[in-house]
C-alpha positions, 0 to 999 in steps of 0.5 A, a space after each residue: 505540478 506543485 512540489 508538495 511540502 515535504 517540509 511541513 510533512 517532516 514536522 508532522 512526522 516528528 510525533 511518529 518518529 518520537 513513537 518508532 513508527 517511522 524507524 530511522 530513515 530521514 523523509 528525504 528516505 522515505 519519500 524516494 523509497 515510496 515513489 518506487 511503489 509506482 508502476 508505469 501506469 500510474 503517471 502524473 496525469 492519470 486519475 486513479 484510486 489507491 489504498 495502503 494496506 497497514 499504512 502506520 503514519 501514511 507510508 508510503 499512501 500520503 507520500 504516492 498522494 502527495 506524488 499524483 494529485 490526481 490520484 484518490 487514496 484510503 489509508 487503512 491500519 488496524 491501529 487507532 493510534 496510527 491512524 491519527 499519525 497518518 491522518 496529521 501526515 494528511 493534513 500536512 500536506 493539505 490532501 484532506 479532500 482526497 486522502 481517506 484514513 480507516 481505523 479498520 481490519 484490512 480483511 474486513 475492508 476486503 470483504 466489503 463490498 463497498 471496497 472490494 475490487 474497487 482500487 486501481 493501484 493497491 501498495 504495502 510496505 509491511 503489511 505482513 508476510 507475502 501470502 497474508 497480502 495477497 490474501 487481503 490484499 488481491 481482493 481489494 485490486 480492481 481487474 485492471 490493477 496492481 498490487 505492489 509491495 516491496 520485496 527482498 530477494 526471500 520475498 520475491 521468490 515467494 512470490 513468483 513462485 506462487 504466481 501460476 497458483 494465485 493466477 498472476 504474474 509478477 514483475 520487478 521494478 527497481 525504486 530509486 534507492 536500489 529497493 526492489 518492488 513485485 508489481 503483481 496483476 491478473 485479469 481476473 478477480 481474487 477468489 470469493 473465498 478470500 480472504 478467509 478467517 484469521 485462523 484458517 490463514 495461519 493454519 494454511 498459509 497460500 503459500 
């Protein structure tokens, strides 16, 4: 595998930092926090698609693509203006052919058909709180697949604590840096129902 060319994904980024999209962390931080989104079941070798719920400037999508060059990615964020951010990350590193950035709703994309229960590997980073990702974010997961996220110790209680109810199970994986990441599967699809309206979810969270 090629080392990808972090150096001309750092200089891509500089537009997004001058936003505040991407916080303070250097690229060296945010390439070895992202490379924690990888379960065991995705290695070097192996094909595979993925999405990024909520991706901002392609954290940490265009980082896990660049990391698997076999692996075939969307990238989607409700913000225009991210997306531009994300897709200049893409170029970058000369993923075009294989990396998709979507101006989009990520409910909207969960209930697509075009997109639902089509994506083996399923990643967010700061999508929203744990019960909104796994509302949109379950439906998106193929059967055999993961959704990982990146969890506090607060986050992770709601988590395994909501897993009999949502019919997964959850499992922990620490990334290089000391994050901790929830690697969430179930055999079985999400509900149909979900995700439901904006409004039904803020009234009644999951959990």
């Amino acid at each position: 595998m090629t080392e990808p060319d972090w150096a001309a994904l750092d200089a891509a980024w500089l537009p997004a930092r001058e936003a505040g999209v991407l916080g303070s962390a250097t690229t060296e931080a945010v390439i070895a926090h992202a490379a924690g989104y990888l379960p065991a079941a995705c290695r070097v070798e192996d094909e595979f698609s993925g999405i990024d719920l909520g991706t901002g400037a392609g954290v940490p999508g265009v980082v896990l693509a660049a990391l698997r060059p076999r692996s075939n990615w969307t990238l989607v964020d409700a913000s225009e203006r991210r997306c531009h951010l994300a897709a200049a990350a893409v170029h970058a590193l000369g993923l075009d052919e294989r990396v998709e950035v979507v101006h989009a709703r990520v409910d909207d994309l969960a209930a697509d058909a075009a997109h639902r229960n089509g994506y083996d590997l399923v990643v967010a980073r700061s999508f929203g709180p744990a019960s909104e990702v796994a509302e949109c974010g379950l439906p998106l997961r193929a059967n055999h697949g993961h959704l990982v996220v990146s969890v506090t110790e607060a986050t992770l209680r709601q988590w395994t604590g909501a897993s009999s109810r949502l019919g997964v199970t959850v499992q922990v994986q620490r990334g290089a840096d000391g994050a901790r990441f929830a690697v969430i599967q179930s055999d079985a699809p999400a509900p149909e129902r979900w995700p439901r309206r904006p409004a039904a979810r803020r009234r009644a969270p999951l959990f």
